[in-house]
C-alpha positions as CSV (number, residue, x, y, z in Angstrom):
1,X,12.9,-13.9,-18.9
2,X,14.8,-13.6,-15.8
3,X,13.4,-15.6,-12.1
4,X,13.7,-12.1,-10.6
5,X,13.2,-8.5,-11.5
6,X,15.5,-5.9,-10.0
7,X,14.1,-2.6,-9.0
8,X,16.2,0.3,-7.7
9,X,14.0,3.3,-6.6
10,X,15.5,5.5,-3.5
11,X,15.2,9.3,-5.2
12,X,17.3,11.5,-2.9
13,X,15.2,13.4,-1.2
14,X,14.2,10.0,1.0
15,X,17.6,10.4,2.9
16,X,16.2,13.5,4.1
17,X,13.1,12.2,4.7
18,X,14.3,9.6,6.9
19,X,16.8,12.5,9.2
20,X,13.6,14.4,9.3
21,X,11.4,11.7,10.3
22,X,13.9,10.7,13.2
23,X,14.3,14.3,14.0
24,X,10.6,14.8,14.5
25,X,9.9,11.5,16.8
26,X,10.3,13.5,20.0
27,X,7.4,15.7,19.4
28,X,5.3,12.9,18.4
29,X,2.9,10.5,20.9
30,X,2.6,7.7,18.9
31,X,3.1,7.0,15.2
32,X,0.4,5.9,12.5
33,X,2.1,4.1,9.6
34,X,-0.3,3.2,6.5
35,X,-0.2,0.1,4.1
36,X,-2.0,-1.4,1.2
37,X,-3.9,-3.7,2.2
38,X,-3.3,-5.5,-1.0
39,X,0.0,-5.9,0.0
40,X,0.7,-5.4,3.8
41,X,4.0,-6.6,4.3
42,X,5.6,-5.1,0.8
43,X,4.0,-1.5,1.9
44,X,5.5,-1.7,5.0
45,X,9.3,0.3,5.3
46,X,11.2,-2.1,7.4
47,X,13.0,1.2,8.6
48,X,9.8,2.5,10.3
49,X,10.3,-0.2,12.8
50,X,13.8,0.9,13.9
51,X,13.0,4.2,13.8
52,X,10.2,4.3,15.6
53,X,11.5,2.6,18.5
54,X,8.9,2.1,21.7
55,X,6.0,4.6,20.5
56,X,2.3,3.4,20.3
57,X,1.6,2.1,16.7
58,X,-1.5,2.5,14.6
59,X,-2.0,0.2,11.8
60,X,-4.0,1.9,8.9
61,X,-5.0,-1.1,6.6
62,X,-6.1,0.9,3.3
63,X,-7.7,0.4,0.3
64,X,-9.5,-2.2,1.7
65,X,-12.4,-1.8,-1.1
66,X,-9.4,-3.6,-3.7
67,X,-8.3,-6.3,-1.3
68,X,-9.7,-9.6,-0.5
69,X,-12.1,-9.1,2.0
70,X,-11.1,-12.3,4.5
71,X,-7.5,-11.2,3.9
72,X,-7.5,-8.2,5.2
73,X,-9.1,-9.7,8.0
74,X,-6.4,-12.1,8.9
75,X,-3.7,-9.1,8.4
76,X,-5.9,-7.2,11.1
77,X,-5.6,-10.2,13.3
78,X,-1.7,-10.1,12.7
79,X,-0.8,-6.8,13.1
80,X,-2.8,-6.9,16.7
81,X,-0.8,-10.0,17.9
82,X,2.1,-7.5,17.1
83,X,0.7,-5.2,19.7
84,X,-0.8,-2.4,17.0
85,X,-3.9,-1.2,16.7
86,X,-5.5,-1.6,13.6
87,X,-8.3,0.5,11.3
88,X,-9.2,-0.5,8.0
89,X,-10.0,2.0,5.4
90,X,-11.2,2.9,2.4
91,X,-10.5,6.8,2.1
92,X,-12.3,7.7,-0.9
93,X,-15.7,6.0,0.8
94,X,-14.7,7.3,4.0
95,X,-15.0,3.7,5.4
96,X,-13.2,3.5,8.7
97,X,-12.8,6.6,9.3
98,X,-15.2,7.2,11.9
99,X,-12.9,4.3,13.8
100,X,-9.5,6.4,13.3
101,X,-9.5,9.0,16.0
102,X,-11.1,6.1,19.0
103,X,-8.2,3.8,17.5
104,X,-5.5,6.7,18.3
105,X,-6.8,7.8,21.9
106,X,-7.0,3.6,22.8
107,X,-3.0,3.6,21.3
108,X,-2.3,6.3,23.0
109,X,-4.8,5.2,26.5
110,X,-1.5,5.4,29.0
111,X,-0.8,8.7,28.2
112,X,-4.0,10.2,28.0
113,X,-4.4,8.5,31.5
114,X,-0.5,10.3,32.7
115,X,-1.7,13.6,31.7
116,X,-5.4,13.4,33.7
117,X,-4.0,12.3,36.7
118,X,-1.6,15.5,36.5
119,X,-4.6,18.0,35.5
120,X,-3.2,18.3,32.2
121,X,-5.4,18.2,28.7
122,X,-2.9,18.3,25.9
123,X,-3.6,16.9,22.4
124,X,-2.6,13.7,21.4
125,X,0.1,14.4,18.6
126,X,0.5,11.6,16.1
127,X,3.0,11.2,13.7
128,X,1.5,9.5,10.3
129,X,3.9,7.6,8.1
130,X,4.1,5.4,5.1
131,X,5.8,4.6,1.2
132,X,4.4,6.9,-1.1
133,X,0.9,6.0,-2.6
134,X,-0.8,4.2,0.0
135,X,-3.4,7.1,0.3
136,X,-1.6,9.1,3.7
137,X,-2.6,12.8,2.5
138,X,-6.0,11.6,1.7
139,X,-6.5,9.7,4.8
140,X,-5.3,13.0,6.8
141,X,-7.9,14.9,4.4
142,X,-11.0,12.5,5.6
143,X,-10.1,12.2,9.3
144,X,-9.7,16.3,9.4
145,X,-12.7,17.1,7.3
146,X,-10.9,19.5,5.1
147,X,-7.9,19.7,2.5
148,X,-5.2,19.8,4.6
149,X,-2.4,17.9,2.6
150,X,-1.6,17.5,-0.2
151,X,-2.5,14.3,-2.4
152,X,-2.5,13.0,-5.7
153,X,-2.4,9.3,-7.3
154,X,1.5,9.5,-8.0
155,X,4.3,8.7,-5.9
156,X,6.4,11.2,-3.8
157,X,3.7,14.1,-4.1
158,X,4.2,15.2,-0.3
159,X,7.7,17.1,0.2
160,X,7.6,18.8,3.3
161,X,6.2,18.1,7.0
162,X,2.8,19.1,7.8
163,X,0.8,20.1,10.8
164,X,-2.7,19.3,10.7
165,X,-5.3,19.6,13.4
166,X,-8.2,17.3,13.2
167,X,-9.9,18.7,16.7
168,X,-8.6,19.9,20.3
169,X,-7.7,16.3,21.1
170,X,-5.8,15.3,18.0
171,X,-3.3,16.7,15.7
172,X,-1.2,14.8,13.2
173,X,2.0,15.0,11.5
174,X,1.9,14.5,7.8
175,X,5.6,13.2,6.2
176,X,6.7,12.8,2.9
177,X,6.8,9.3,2.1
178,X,9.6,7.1,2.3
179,X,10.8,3.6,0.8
180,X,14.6,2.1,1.8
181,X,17.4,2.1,0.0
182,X,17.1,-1.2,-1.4
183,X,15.3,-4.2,-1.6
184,X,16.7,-7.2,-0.2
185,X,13.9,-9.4,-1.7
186,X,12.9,-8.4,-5.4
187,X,9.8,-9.8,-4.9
188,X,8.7,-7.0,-2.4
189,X,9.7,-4.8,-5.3
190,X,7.1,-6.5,-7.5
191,X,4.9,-5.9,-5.3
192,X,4.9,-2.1,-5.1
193,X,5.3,-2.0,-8.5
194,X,1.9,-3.9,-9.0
195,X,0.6,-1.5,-6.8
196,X,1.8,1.7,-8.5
197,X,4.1,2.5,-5.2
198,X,7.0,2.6,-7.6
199,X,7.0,4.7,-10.7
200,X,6.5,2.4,-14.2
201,X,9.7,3.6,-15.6
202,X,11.8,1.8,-13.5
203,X,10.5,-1.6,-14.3
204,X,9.6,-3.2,-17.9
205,X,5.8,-3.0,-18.0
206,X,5.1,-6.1,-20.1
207,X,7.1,-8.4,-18.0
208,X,5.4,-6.9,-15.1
209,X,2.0,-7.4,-16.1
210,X,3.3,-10.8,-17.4
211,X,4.5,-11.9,-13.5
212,X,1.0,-10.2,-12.1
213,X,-1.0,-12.5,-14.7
214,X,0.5,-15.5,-13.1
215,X,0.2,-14.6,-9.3
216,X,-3.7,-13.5,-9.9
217,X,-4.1,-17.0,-11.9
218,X,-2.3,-19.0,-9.3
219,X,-4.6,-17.5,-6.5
220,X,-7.1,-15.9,-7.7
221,X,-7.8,-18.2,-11.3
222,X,-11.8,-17.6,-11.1
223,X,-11.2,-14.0,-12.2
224,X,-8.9,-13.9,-14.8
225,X,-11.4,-16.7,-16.2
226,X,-14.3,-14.3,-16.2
227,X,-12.1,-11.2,-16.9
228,X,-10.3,-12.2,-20.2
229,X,-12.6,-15.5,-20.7
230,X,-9.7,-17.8,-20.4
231,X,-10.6,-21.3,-19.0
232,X,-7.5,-23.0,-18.6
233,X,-3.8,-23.0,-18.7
234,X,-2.7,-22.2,-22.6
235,X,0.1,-24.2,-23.8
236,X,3.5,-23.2,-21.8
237,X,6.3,-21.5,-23.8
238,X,8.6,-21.7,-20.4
239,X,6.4,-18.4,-18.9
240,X,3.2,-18.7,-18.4
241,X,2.6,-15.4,-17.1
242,X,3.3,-14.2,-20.8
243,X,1.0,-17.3,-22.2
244,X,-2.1,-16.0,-20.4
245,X,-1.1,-12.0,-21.1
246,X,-1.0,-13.4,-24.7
247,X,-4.1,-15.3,-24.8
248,X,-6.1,-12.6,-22.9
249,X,-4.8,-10.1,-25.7
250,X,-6.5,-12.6,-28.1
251,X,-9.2,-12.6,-26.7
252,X,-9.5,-8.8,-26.5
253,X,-8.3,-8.7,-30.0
254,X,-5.9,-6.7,-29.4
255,X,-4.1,-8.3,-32.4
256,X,-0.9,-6.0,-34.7
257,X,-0.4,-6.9,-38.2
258,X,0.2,-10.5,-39.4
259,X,-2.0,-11.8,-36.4
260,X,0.4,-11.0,-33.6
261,X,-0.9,-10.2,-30.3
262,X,-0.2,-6.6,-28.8
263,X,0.9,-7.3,-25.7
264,X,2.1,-4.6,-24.2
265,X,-1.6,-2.8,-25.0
266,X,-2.5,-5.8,-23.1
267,X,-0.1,-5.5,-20.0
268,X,-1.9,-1.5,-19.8
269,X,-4.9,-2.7,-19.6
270,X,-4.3,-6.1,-17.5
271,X,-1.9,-3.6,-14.7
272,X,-5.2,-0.8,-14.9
273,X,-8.1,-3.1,-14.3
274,X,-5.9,-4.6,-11.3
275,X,-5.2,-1.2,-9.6
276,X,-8.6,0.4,-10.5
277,X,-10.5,-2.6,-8.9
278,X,-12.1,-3.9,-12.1
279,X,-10.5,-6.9,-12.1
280,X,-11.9,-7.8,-8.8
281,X,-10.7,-7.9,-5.1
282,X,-7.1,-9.0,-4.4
283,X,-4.6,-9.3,-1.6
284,X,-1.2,-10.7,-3.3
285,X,0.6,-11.7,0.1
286,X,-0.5,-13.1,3.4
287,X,0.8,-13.3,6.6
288,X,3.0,-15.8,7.9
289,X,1.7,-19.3,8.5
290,X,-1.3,-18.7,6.2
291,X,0.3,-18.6,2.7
């Protein structure tokens, strides 16, 4: 197999996502952008940055309840030296939410702070950002209290802008999500393809799940150990992300005629387990200095 994947994935209605983004920033306070805390730096559109220019940031760290615990930690540490705020989330337990709406007001402090000294009472209004998939519309749904976007487990399910209201002192701006026009390094597109951020058909899902065996044995080796009862390294054919996928299809039994090993059943289940949290609790990247 080849050292790197290539992954192309910039549908055209993200062009307009990005003028209408852009366009929108002058209504906006401050802007929310939300990653996967599995993968904090991958989920992150290097764009936003640019685009955003100097308004207040929120950091929404989510799916926290599928990342390493004292991972995530050390992202939230990160992110704050970068001067952002940061909540960490799980949005289908409603963990962190409670946290969202203080986080915003403390963002947002100097102009809450403008606007009393003038008499004035007007709602913060927060733009809320991010690559498809990492769980905006259902975050928006939890901090409101009702179904006011949109949201399914498939990328690029929000089209247009949204105006929610979450109480007199908060309304937020739901977007469609965006990724960039390319990746500069393949990896981060193995990433979001691990994730489900990308759609399967752009990559081959067998050498996928191959290249996620070996990252989760090289840092997290306990688990696929207890998972697919492999204790050590099988005999290298020159991959051995495709040497443990193969052995952990043996062990499954997941075997085709003449003894061979399904593998691609195996990549299925290998890529579900990891995104459904059965497999345990994983952050794939760290931040700089601690990997």
């Amino acid at each position: 197999m080849e050292d790197q994947m290539n992954i192309q994935w910039y549908p055209g209605h993200m062009t307009k996502t990005r003028r209408q983004i852009e366009a929108d920033l002058k209504q906006v306070d401050a802007v929310c952008e939300i990653v996967d805390a599995r993968i904090p730096l991958s989920s992150r559109n290097p764009d936003i940055d640019a685009i955003c220019g100097g308004k207040p940031r929120v950091i929404v760290l989510n799916r926290i309840d599928l990342a390493d615990p004292a991972a995530t930690r050390q992202w939230a540490a990160w992110f704050q030296i970068k001067g952002m705020t940061v909540v960490c989330t799980d949005c289908k337990s409603r963990r962190g939410i409670s946290e969202f709406t203080p986080a915003v007001r403390a963002a947002c402090k100097e102009k809450l702070e403008r606007d009393a000294a003038r008499g004035m009472n007007r709602p913060v209004r927060l733009m809320v950002v991010g690559i498809p998939n990492v769980g905006k519309s259902t975050l928006i749904n939890q901090v409101s209290g009702r179904k006011g976007a949109k949201a399914e487990n498939r990328p690029g399910v929000t089209r247009g802008k949204q105006w929610v209201t979450v109480d007199a002192g908060l309304q937020l701006l739901d977007t469609p999500g965006i990724l960039w026009p390319k990746f500069d390094d393949p990896a981060v597109g193995l990433m979001l393809a691990y994730t489900g951020a990308v759609k399967e058909n752009v990559v081959d899902l067998e050498e996928l799940a191959c290249r996620l065996m070996q990252l989760l044995w090289q840092r997290y080796p306990q688990a696929i150990q207890e998972r697919y009862g492999i204790e050590a390294l099988p005999e290298s054919t020159g991959f051995p992300g495709y040497d443990l996928l193969t052995e952990a299809g043996r062990k499954r039994g997941f075997l085709l005629s003449r003894g061979e090993i399904n593998t691609e059943r195996m990549a299925r289940v290998l890529l579900d387990e990891f995104r459904s949290g059965k497999l345990g609790r994983f952050t794939l990247e760290l931040p700089e200095g601690e990997r």
